[in-house]
Z-matrix of the N, CA and C atoms (Angstrom, degrees):
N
C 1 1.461
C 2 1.525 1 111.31
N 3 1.225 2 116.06 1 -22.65
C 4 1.555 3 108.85 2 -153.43
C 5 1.717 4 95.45 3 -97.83
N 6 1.667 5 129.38 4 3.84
C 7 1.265 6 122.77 5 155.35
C 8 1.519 7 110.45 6 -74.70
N 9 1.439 8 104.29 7 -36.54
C 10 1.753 9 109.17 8 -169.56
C 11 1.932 10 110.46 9 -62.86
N 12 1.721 11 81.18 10 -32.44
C 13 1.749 12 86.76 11 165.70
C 14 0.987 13 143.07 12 -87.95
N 15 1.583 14 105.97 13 -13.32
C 16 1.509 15 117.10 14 149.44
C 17 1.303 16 160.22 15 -54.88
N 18 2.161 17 82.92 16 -39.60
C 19 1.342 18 111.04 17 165.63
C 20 1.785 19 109.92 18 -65.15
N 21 1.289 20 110.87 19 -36.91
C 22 1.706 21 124.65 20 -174.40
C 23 1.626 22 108.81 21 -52.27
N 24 1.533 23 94.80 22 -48.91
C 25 1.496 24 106.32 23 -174.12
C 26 1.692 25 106.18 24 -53.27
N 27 1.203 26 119.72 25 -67.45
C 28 1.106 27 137.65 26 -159.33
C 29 1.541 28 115.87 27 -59.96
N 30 1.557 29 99.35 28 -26.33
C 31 1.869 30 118.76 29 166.99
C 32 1.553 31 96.12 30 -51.49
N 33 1.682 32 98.85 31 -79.86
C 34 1.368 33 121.39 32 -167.13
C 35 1.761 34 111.65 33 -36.81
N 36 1.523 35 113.58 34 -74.72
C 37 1.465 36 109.79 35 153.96
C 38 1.485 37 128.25 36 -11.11
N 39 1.173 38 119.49 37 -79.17
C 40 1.408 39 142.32 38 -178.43
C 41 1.806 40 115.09 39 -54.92
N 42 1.673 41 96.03 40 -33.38
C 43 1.503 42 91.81 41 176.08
C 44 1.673 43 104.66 42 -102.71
N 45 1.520 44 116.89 43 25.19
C 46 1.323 45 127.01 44 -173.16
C 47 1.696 46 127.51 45 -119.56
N 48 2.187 47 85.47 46 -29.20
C 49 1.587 48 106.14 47 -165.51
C 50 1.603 49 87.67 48 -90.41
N 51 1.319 50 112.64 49 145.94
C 52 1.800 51 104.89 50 171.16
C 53 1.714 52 95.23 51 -103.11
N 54 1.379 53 93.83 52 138.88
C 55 1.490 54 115.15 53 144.67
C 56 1.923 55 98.24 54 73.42
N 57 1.456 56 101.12 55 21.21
C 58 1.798 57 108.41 56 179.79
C 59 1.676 58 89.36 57 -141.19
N 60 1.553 59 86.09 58 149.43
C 61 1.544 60 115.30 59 -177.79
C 62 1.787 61 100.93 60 -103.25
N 63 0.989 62 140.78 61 134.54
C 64 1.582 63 126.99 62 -176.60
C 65 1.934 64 73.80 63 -144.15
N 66 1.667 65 84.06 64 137.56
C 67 1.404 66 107.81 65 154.39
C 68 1.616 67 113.88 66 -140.90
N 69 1.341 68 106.69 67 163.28
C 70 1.846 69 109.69 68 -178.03
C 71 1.283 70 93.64 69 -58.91
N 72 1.322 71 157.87 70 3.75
C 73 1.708 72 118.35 71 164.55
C 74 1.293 73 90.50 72 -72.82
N 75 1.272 74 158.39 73 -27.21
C 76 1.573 75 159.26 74 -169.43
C 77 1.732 76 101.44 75 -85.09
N 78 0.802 77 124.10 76 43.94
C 79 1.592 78 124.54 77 -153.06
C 80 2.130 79 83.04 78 -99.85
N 81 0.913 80 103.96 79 -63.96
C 82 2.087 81 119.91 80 169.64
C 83 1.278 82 111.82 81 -53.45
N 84 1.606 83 118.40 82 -19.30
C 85 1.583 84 105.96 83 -172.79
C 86 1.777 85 99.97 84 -79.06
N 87 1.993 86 99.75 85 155.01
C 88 1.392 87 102.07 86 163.51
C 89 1.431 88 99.48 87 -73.91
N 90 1.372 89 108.74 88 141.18
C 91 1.292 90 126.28 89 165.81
C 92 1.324 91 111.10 90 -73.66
N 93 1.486 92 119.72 91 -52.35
C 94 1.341 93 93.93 92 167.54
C 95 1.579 94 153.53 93 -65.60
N 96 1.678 95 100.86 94 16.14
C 97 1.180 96 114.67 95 -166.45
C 98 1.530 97 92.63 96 -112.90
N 99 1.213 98 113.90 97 4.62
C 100 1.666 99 122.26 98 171.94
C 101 1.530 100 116.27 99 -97.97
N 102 1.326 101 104.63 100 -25.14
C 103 1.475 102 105.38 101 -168.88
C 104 1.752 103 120.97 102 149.62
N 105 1.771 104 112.64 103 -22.02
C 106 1.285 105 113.56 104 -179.33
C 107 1.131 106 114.93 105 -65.96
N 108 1.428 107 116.42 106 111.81
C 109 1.884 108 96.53 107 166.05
C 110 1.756 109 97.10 108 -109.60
N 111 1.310 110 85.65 109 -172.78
C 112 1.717 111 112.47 110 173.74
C 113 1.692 112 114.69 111 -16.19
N 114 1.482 113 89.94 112 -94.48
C 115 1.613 114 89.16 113 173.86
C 116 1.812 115 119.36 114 -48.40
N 117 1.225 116 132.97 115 -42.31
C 118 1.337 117 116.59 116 162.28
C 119 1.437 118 124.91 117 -26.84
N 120 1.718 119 78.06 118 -56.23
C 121 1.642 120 93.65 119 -158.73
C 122 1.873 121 103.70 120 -64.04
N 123 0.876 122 128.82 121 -38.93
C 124 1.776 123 116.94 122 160.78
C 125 1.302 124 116.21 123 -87.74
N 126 1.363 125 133.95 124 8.04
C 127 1.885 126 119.00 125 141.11
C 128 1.431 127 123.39 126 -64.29
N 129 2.079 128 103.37 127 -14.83
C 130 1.388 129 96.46 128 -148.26
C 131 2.083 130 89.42 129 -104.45
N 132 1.291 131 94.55 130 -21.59
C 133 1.787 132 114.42 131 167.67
C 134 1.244 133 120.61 132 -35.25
N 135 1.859 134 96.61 133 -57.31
C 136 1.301 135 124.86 134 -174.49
C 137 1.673 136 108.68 135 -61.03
N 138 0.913 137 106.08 136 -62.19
C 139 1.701 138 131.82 137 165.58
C 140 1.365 139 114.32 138 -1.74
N 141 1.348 140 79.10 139 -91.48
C 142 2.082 141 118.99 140 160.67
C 143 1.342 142 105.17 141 -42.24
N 144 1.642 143 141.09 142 -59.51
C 145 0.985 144 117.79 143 -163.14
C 146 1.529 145 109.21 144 -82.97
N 147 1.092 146 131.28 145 -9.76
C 148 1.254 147 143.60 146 176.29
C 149 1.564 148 123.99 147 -80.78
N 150 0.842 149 112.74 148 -9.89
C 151 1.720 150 140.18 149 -155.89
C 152 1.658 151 105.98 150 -121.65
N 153 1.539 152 106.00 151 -31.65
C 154 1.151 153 98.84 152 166.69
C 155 1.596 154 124.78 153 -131.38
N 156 1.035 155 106.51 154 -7.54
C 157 1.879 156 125.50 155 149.69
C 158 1.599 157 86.54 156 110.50
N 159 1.224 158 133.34 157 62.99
C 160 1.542 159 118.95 158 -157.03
C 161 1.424 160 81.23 159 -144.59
N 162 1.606 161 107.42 160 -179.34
C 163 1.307 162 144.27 161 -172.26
C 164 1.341 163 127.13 162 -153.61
N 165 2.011 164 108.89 163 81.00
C 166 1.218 165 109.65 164 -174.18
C 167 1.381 166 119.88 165 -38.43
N 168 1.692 167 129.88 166 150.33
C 169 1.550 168 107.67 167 172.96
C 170 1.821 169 95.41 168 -110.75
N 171 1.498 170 85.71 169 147.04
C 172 1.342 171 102.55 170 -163.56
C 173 1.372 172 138.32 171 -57.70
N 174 1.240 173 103.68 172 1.07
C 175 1.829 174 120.11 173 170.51
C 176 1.726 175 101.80 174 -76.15
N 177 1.559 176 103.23 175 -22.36
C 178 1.656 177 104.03 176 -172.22
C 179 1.744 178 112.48 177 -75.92
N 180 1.404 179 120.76 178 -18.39
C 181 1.179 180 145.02 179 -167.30
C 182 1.090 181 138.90 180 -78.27
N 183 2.007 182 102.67 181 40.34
C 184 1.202 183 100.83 182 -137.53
C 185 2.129 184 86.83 183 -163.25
N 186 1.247 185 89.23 184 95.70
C 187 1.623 186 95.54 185 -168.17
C 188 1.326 187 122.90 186 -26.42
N 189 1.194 188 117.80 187 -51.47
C 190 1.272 189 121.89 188 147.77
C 191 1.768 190 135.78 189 -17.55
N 192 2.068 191 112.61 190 -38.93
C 193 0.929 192 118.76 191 -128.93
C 194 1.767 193 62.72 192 -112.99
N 195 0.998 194 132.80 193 -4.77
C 196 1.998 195 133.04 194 -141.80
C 197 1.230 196 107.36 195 -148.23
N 198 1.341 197 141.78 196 -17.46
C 199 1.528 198 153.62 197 -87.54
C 200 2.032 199 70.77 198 -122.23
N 201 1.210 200 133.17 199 -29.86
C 202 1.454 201 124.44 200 -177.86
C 203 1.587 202 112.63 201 -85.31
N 204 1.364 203 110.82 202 179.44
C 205 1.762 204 117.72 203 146.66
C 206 1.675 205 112.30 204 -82.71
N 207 1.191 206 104.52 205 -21.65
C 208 1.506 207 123.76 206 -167.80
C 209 1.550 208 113.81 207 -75.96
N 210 1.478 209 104.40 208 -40.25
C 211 1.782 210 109.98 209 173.05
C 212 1.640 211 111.85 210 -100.38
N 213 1.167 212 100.10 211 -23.13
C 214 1.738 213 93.01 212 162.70
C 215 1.339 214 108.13 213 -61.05
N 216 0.770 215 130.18 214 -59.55
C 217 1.713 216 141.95 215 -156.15
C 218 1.424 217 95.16 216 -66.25
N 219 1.395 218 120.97 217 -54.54
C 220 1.405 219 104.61 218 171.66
C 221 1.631 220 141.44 219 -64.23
N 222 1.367 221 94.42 220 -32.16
C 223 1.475 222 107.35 221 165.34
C 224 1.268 223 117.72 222 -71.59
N 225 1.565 224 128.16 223 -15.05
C 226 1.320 225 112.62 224 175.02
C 227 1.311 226 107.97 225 -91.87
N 228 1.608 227 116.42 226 -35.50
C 229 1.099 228 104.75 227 160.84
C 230 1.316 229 147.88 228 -42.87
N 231 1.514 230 111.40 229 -49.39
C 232 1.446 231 122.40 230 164.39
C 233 1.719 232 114.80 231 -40.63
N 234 1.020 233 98.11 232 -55.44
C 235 1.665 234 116.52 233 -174.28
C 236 1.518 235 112.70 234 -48.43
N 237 1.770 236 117.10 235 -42.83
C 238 0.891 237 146.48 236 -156.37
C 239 1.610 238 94.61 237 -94.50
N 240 1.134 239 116.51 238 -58.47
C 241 1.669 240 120.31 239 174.96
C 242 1.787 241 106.62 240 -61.83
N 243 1.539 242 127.18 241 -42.30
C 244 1.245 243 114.41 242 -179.50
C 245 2.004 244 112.13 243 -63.85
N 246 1.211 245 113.17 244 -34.75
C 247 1.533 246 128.28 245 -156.81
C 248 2.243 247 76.65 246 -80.73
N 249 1.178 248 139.11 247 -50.50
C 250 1.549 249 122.08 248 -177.02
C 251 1.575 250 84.93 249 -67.11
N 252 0.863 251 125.35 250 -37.44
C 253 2.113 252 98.05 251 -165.81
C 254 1.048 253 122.29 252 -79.95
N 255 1.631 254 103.92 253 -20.81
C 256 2.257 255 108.82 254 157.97
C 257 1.119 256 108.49 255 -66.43
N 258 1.689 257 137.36 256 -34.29
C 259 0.848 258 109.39 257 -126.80
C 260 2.128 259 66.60 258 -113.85
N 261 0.822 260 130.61 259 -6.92
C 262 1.666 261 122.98 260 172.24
C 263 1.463 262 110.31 261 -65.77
N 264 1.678 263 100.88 262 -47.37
C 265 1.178 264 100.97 263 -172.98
C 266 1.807 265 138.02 264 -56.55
């Protein structure tokens, strides 16, 4: 799953970042040293949480906390893996 969520990320990004091309070899770069600022950075939140029916939790919300392709991807994942194990249970 976590390529299918990778590939998602990188949509969302890309249809978010203006006037930049981002692909996963950039997966380690700060994003904000590419171009994300602030307001991006919660169009691209919105995105993500919409895209995958989820609900970042709010310690994650925090450019700093996302600032990669590498910790997005994991945090949505996580999020995404806890919400199938409520919902098995």
């Amino acid at each position: 799953m976590t390529k299918d969520i990778l590939n998602k990320v990188l949509r969302i990004l890309n249809a978010n970042m203006k006037n930049i091309e981002i692909t996963s070899e950039q997966k380690e770069d700060d994003l904000s040293t590419i171009g994300l600022d602030s307001i991006t950075f919660i169009h691209i939140i919105v995105a993500l949480e919409e895209e995958f029916y989820i609900e970042i939790p709010d310690e994650y919300l925090l450019l700093t906390k996302m600032n990669t392709i590498s910790k997005m991807t994991e945090v949505v994942s996580a999020v995404v893996d806890r919400q199938k194990i409520a919902i098995d249970e």
